[in-house]
N, C-alpha and C positions, 0 to 999 in steps of 0.2 A: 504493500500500500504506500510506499513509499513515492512511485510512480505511477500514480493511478489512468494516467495517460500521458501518450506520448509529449515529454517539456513541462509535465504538469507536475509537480514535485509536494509532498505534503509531509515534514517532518515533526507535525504536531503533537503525537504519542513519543516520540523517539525522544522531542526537546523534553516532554516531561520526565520521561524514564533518567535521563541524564541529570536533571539537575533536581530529583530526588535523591540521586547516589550522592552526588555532592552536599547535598544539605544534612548527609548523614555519613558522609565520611568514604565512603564505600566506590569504588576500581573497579570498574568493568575489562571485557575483551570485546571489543564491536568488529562484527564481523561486514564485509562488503558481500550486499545481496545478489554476487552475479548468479550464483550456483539456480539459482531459480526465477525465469524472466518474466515477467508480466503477460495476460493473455494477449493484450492490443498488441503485443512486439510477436507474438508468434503468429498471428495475424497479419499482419503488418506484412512482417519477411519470412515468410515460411522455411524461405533456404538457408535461414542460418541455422534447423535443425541439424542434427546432427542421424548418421547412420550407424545401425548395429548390425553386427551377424544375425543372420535367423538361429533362434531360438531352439530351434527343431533339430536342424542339422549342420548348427556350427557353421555357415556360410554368409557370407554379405547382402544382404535384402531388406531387412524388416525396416522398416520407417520410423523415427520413434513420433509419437506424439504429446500434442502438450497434455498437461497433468499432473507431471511427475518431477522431478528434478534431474540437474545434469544431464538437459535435454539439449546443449548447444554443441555445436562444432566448433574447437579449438582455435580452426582456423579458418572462422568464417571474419571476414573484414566488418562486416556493418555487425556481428555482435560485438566484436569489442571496441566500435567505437561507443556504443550505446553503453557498455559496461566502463568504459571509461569513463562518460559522462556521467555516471553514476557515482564512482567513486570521488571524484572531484567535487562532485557536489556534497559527499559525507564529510571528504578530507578537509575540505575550506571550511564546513559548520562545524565540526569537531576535534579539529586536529590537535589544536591549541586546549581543549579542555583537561582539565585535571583528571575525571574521572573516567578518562578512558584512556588506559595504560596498557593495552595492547590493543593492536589488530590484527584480525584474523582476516588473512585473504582467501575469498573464498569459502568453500566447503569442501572438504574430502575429496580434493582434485583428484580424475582419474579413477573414482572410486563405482563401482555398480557398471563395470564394464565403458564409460566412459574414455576410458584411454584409447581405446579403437573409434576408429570414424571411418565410413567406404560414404562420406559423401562425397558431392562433386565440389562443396566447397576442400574438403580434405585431396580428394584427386589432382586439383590445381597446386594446391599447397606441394602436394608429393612429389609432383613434376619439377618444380622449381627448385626441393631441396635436392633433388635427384642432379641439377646441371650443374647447381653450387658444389656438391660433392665430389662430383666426377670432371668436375673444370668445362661445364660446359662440350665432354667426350662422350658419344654416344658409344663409342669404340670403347673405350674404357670400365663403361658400364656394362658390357656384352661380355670382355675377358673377368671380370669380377662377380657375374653373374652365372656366367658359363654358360649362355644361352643357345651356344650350339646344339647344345642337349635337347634333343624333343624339336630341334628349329625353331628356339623362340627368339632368334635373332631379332631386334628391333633397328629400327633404319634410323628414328628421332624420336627425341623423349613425349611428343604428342602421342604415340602408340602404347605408352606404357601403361598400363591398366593397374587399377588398386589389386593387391592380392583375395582376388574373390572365388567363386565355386569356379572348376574348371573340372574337364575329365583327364586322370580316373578318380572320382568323387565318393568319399562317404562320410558320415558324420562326424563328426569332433569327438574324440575320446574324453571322459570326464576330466583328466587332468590336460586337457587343448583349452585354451581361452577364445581359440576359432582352428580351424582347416582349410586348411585350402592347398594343393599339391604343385603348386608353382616351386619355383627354385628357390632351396632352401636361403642361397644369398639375397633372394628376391627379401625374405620375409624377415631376415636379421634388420637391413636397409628399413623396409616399412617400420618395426618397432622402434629402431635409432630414431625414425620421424616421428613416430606418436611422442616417444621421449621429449622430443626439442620440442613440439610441439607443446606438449602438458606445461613444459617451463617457462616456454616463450611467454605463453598466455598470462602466469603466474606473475612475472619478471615486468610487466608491462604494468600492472596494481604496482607493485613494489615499487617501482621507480616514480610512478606519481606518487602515494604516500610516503616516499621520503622526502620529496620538497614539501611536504604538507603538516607532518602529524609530528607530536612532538613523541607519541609512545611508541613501544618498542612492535615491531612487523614480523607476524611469524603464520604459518598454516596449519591445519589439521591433516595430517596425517592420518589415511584410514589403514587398515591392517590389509593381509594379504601382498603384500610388497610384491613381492616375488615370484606371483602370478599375473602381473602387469605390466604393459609396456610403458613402464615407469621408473625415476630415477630420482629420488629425493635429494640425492647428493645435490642434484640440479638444481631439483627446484627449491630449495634451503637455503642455497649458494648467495643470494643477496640479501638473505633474511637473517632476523637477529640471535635466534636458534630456533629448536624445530619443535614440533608439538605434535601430538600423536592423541589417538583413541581409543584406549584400552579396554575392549569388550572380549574378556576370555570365554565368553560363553555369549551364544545371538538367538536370534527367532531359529529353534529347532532343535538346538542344542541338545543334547542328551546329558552332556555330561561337559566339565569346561575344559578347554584344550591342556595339555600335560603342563607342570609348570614348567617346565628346565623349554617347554616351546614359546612360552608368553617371557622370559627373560633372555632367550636367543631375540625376539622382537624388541625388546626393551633396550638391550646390545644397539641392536642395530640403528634404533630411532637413536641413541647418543651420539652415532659414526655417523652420523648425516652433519651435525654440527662444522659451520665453517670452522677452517682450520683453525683460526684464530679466538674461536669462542670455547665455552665450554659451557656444559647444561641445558637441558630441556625439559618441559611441562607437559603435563597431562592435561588436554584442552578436556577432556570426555570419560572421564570414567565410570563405565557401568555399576550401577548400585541396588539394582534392580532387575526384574526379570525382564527382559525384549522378544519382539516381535512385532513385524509391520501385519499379518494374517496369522503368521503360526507362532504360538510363543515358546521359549525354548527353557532350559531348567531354569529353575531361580536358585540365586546362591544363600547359601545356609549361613545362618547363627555366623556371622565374625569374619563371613569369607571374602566381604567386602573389603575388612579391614586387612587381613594379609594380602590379597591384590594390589588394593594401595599401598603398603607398606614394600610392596618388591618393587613399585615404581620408584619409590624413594629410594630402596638398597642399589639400584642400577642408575640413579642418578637423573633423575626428576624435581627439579626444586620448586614447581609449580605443579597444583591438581586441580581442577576443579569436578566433580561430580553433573553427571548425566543422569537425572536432570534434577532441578528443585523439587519440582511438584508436575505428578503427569498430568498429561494435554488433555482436555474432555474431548478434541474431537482433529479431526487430520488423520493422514496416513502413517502417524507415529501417537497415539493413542493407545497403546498396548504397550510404549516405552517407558515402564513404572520408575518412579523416582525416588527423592529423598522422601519427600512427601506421596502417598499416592491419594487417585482422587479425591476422595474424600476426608484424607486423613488430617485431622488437626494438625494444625503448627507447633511446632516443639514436642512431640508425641510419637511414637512410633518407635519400633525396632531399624529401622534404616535411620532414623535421624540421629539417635544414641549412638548409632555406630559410625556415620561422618562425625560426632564430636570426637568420636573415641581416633581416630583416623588425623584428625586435628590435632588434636593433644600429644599422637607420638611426633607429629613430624615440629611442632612449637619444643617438647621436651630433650630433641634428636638435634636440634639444627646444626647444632655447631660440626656435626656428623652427615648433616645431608647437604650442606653447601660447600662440603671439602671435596674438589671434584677425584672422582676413582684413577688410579694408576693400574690396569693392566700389563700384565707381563706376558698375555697373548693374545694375539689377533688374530680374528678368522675373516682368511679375504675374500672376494667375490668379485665379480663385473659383471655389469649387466649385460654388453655384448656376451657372454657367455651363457646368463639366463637366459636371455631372448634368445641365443640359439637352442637352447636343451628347450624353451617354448614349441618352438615349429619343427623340434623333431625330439617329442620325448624317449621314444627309441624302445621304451617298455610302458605299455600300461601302468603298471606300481609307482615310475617315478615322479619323483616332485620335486624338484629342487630344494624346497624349503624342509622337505625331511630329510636330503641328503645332508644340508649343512646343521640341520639340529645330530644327524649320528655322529658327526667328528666334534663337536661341539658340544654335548651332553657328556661326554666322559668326562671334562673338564669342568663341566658345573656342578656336575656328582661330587666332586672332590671340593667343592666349597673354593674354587678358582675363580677369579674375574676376569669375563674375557671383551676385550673391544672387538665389535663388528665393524669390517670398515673396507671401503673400495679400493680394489687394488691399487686403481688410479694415484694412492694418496703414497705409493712407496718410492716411484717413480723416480726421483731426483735424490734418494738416498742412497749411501753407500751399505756395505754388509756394515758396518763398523757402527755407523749412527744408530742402524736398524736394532743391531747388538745392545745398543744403550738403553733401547725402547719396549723391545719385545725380545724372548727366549725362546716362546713356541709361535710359529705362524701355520695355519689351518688352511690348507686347501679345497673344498667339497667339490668333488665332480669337477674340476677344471679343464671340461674339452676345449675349450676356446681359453688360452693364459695371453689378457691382454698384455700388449708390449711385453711377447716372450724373448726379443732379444735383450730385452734390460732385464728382467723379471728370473729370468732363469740362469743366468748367470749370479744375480741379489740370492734366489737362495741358494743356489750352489756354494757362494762362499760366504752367505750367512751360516749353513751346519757344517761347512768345515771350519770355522770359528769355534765351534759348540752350540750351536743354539740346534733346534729341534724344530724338524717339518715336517708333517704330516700332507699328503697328497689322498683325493679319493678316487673313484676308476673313472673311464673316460680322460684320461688327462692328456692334453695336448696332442688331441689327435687331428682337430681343424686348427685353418688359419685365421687371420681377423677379416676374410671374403666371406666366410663358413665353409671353403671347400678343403677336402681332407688334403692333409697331410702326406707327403711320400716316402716320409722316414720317420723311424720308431720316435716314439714318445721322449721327448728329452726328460722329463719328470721321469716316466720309468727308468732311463739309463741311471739319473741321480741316483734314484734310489735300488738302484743293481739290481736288478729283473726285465726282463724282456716279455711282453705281453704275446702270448704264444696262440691262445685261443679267446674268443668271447660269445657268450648267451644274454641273451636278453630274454629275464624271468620273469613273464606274465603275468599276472593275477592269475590264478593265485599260489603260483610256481615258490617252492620252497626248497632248500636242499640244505644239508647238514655240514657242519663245519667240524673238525677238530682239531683242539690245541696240542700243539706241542714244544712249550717253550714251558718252564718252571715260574713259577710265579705270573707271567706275563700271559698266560693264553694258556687255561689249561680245560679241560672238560669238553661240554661241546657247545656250539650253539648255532645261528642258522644265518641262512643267505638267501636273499631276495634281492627286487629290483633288476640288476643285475648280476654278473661276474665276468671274470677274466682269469684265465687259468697262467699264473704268473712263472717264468723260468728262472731260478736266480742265475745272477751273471758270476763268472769265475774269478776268484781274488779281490770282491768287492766288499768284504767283510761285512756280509748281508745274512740274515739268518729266518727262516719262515717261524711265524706266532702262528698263526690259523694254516690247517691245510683243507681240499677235498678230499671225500672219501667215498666217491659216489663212483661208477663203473665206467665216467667217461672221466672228466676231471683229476678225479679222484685216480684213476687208473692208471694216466698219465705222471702223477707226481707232483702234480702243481699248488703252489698256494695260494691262497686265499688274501693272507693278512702279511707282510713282511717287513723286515727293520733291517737298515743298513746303519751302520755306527761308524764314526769321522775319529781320527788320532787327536783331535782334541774335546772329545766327550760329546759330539752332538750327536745327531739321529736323521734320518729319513725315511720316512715308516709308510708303506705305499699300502693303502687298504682296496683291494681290489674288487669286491663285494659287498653287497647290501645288507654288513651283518650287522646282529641284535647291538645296541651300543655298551650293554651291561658289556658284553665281551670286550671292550677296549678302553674299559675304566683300570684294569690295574697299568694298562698301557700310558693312560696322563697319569695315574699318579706315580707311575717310575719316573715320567718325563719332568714332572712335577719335582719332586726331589731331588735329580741328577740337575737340574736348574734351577736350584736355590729357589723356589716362587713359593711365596707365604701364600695357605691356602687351610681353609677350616677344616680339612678332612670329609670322610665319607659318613654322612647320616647313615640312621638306620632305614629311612624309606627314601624312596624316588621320587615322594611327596614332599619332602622337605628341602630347603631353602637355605643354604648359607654362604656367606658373605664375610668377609674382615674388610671394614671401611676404618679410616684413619679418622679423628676430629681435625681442628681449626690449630687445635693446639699440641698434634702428632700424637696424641693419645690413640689406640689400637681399640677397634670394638668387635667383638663376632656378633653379629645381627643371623639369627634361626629363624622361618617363617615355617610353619606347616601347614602346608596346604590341604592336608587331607582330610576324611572325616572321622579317621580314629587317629590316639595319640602316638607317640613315636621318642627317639630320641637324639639330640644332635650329635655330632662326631666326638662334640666335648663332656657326652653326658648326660646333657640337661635334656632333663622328659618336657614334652610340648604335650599339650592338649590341642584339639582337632584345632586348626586356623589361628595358634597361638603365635606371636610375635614376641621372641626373644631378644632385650637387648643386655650385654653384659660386657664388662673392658676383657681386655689380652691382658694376663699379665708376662709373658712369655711368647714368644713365637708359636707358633701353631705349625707343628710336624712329626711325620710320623716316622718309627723308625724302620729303614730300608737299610738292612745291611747288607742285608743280599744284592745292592748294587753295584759293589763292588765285580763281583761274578758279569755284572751285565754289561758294563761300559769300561 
């Protein structure tokens, strides 16, 4: 209502809202209302809709209509002039006010499928980033594309078509965000554009409200990252830090997602952080049960309050709760809040437990505004996710459970780890790297952006000492997406030659066994995929996991394997989709062998630990138990279900590995 027609502007409610908070002390976050346009503009200009895949069969067709939000195309020109004239008109009437100390651009950019567009305002845009990329070579775009193949040669970028249905066509596998059997280079390219695309639009708010507003500029961040042709690094990059929405359970839920996976996202929303900042807020945290049609579990007695409190253990120094009080009416009318309908003010089991949520992080601060030091980072690129996007290779994969298996063994052990884009190592030497991190995480690295800098940094990062972990697929495309013509350089690192590979279907499973002492013993199993690995000769490489199945298995091959450097580091090549319990004694040898202060192993998979430093270098172990019976931390201490422990160090936290010496 803001613009109830086109140049007609009414900030009448808004003026009051504001200069009630002010006359009572009280900071908002105002958000800029592009996320959802007025009916007279979707009237007006139809084209600046935006296009999705059909629903059906994962293909480009369906039209979106108005109704709904994140109805626009990115790169439609006449919506963001209108969105522009919008923001200008908030930023000039509020920029300057006290009571509005942040802004939020936007809504949940890219979020609800959004990130893809096959309009024609999208098609014009893809043309144009397609000449800028290629210099204006249609030739050049043909050898990167490979388009000899199938004779998709293109003569000029006017024939390029959005990657839409083509033959041989079938639906989109549930873990596809769309299909379509065009050239896999075709489809890396296209999400590169959604990418610039998502940020461009973002970037363009941002630069008008900083000539304008005096508060701090940041977005919401919706979940699912990594099933999106999306990059927050990007879109972060001119903002003040980043802000996220933490719903571990949505409309349908059954049960809320694993914790060691809502602190691998927690990780990550930190690594989006310009380099030069540090910390990030919780714009949205669910406190309530959700659902826009279907609603999904509600969280139990306190579990709101460990939720919040793991945002704060991973470095959140802003929260605000989703929502006050639910909506009587709208498409989000079943998103219950602090308040629900009906329920009196100051009353309630949800409101007790926001003060209580309050009170730790007022009682904690000098502990949640000391920003975290990791001693390991797990890398990623997106040119890499958007390739495993348009060819996940096996039904079972996900990118985001590949990088929680090499990632949960280290937060089993009560380790902090930084997620962060490969992009950020780029200009460092092994030596700096050395200073910063001791283990770095690989998951699934088919595409290793700038592998001529990057694999050479960790080749002589662990022969320094420090500790690398690679997962399968590694370095077997190039930055075109087309394969590779010589073995894996990550394999050679890590002294194995990749001799066979399957790709294990849903709901394909195979057995593993260990044969290392301490390090891999018993058995445990393999999905996703595998790679029946060969060690190389004289490379002081030794197999943890083997097969044992009549092909595989028959062969000789491992599974899991660890190559060790004359100055104590590692290169640990996990070649298979195993359970991650199995490669928890594996961080915590790496853990030890690398000096990294770490709480140790709880007694459940439920539980939650952290050593954060205070203000004043004071050491704290911070326990959360997630779960709904009690348990105990690695130090001891019995939690009750969703209990939040906090207690100083007064010692180092380590356990004893004597058996190390045998290892390294």
């Amino acid at each position: 209502e803001l613009e109830p027609s086109d140049g007609v502007f009414n900030f009448t409610l808004l003026d009051a809202v504001i200069d009630a908070l002010e006359e009572v002390g009280l900071e908002a976050m105002l958000g800029t209302p592009t996320a959802t346009m007025p009916a007279w503009l979707a009237k007006k200009h139809p084209e600046v809709m935006t296009q999705g895949p059909d629903s059906a069969d994962g293909f480009a067709a369906a039209a979106v209509q108005f109704g709904g939000r994140r109805q626009y195309s990115f790169n439609s020109q006449t919506y963001l002039d209108y969105a522009q004239r919008i923001v200008k008109k908030l930023a000039d009437r509020y920029g300057r006010r006290k009571a509005v100390a942040i802004w939020q651009v936007d809504n949940e950019l890219g979020h609800e499928n959004s990130d893809l567009d096959f309009s024609d305002n999208s098609l014009q845009a893809w043309r144009q980033w397609l000449k800028k990329k290629f210099g204006g070579s249609i030739h050049r775009l043909n050898d990167d594309w490979g388009t000899t193949f199938w004779s998709v040669t293109y003569n000029e970028f006017e024939e390029i078509p959005l990657p839409k249905y083509t033959m041989p066509g079938t639906p989109a596998h549930s873990n596809e965000n769309f299909r379509s059997n065009m050239s896999p280079s075709m489809l890396l390219d296209y999400r590169r554009f959604r990418k610039d695309s998502v940020a461009a639009f973002a970037n363009h708010q941002v630069e008008l409200l900083k000539e304008r507003v005096d508060g701090c500029i940041t977005t919401n961040a919706p979940g699912g990252e990594w099933s999106k042709a999306l990059d927050h690094n990007d879109v972060f990059a001119n903002m003040d830090f980043p802000a996220y929405d933490n719903y571990p359970v949505w409309g349908g839920s059954l049960a809320p997602t694993a914790p060691a996976d809502v602190a691998l996202a927690l990780d990550m929303v930190r690594g989006w952080a310009p380099s030069n900042q540090s910390g990030w807020m919780v714009a949205e945290q669910l406190i309530g049960a959700q659902g826009h049609d279907i609603i999904g579990y509600t969280p139990r007695s306190q579990q709101i309050v460990a939720w919040s409190a793991a945002t704060l253990l991973h470095g959140a120094v802003g929260l605000a709760f989703f929502r006050y009080r639910a909506a009587v009416f709208g498409q989000e009318e079943f998103c219950y809040g602090i308040l629900d309908h009906a329920t009196p003010r100051g009353t309630g089991r949800k409101w007790n437990e926001a003060k209580d949520v309050f009170a730790l992080a007022r009682d904690h601060q000098s502990i949640w505004l000391t920003p975290l030091k990791p001693r390991i980072a797990l890398l990623y690129h997106t040119d890499n996710i958007f390739a495993w996007q348009a060819q996940p290779q096996s039904t079972a994969f996900d990118f985001a459970a590949e990088a929680s298996r090499l990632y949960s063994p280290f937060w089993r052990n009560g380790a902090s780890v930084d997620v962060i884009s490969m992009a950020r190592l780029i200009n460092s030497t092994a030596e700096e790297l050395l200073q910063q991190y001791r283990v770095l995480v690989l998951p699934a690295p088919m595409i290793v952006h700038r592998a001529d800098v990057i694999v050479p940094l960790l080749s002589a990062f662990a022969e320094l000492g420090g500790s690398v972990w690679t997962g399968f697929r590694s370095d077997i495309k190039d930055e075109r997406s087309q394969m590779r013509r010589k073995s894996s350089r990550l394999a050679e690192l890590a002294g194995v030659a990749v001799e066979e590979i399957e790709s294990l279907n849903v709901p394909t499973t195979y057995n593993l066994t260990g044969v290392a002492k301490q390090l891999g013993e018993g058995t445990a199993s393999a999905t996703v995929w595998r790679e029946g690995l060969r060690i190389l000769n004289d490379t002081n490489t030794s197999a943890i996991w083997m097969y044992n199945d009549d092909f595989f298995g028959a062969q000789g091959f491992a599974a899991v394997t660890r190559r060790t450097t004359a100055a104590g580091g590692e290169i640990l090549y996990v070649a298979t989709g195993i359970n991650y319990e199995a490669l928890v004694p594996l961080a915590s040898a790496a853990l030890a062998q690398q000096k990294i202060e770490h709480a140790g192993v709880a007694s459940s998979s439920e539980i939650e630990q952290l050593i954060r430093s205070d203000s004043n270098g004071n050491r704290w172990r911070i326990a959360i138990n997630h779960g709904a019976t009690g348990g105990k931390s690695a130090d001891g201490d019995q939690l009750k279900p969703y209990e939040v422990s906090v207690i100083p160090v007064k010692e180092a936290v380590d356990s004893s590995w004597s058996w190390l010496e045998s290892i390294f």
